[in-house]
C-alpha positions in Angstrom: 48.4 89.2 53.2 49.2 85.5 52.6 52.0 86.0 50.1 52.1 82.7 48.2 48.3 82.8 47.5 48.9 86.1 46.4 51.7 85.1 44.1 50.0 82.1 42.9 47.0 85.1 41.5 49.4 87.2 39.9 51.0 84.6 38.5 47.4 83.5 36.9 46.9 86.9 35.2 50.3 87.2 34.0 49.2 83.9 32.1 45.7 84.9 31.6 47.0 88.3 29.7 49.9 86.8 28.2 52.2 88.7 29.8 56.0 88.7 28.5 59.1 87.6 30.8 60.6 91.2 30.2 56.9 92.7 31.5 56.8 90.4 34.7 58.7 92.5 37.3 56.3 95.2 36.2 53.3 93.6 36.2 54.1 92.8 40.1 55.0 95.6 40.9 52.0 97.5 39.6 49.9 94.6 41.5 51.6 95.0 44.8 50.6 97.4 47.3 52.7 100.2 48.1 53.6 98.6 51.4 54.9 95.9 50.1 56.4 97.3 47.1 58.5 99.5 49.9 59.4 95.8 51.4 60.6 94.7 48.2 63.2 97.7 47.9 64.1 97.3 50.9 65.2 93.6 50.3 67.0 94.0 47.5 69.0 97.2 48.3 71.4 98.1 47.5 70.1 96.5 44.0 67.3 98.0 42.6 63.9 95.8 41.4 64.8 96.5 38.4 67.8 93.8 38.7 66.4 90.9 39.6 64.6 88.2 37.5 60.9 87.7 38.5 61.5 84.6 39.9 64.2 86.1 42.4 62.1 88.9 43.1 59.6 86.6 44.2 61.4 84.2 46.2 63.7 87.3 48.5 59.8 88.6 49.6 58.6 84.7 49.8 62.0 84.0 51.9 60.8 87.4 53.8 57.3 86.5 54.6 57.2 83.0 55.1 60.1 82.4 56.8 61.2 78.5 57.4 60.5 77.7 60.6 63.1 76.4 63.2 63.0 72.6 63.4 64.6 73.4 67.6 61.8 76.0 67.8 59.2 73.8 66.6 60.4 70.8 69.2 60.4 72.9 72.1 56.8 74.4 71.1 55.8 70.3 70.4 57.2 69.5 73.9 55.0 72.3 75.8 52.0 71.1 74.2 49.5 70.0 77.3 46.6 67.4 76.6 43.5 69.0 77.5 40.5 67.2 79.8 38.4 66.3 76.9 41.0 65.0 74.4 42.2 61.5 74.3 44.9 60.0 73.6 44.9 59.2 70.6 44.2 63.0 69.7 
């Protein structure tokens, strides 16, 4: 699942239906699949769903499946890049 498209659809229908602040942790919740609905309580234990704002809710799974990548990680993967036979150098 690619989470922030996902978001970005829900997001659509709870504007397409109209759908109240107090309705929006529901309204995801019903969406979400039972996997990641599992995710979610996992993240916010010992809190319940129920506790969080929709936009926190959102962001802990976001934070959780689209981790920021290391910038030391990225450098080291940057530096083992090879140039292959048919690209030049300017590629």
């Amino acid at each position: 699942m690619h989470w922030p498209a996902y978001v970005r659809k829900i997001n659509q229908f709870i504007l397409m239906n109209d759908i109240k602040d107090n309705l929006k942790i529901a309204t995801l919740i019903t969406l979400v699949g039972e996997l990641t609905y599992t995710t979610m309580c996992d993240l916010c234990a010992p809190d319940h769903t129920k506790v969080k704002i929709y936009d926190q809710l959102v962001k802990v799974v976001t934070d959780h499946m689209e981790p920021q990548r290391s910038e030391i990680a990225e450098s080291h993967v940057f530096r083992l890049r090879r140039q292959k036979a048919e690209e030049s150098l300017s590629e």
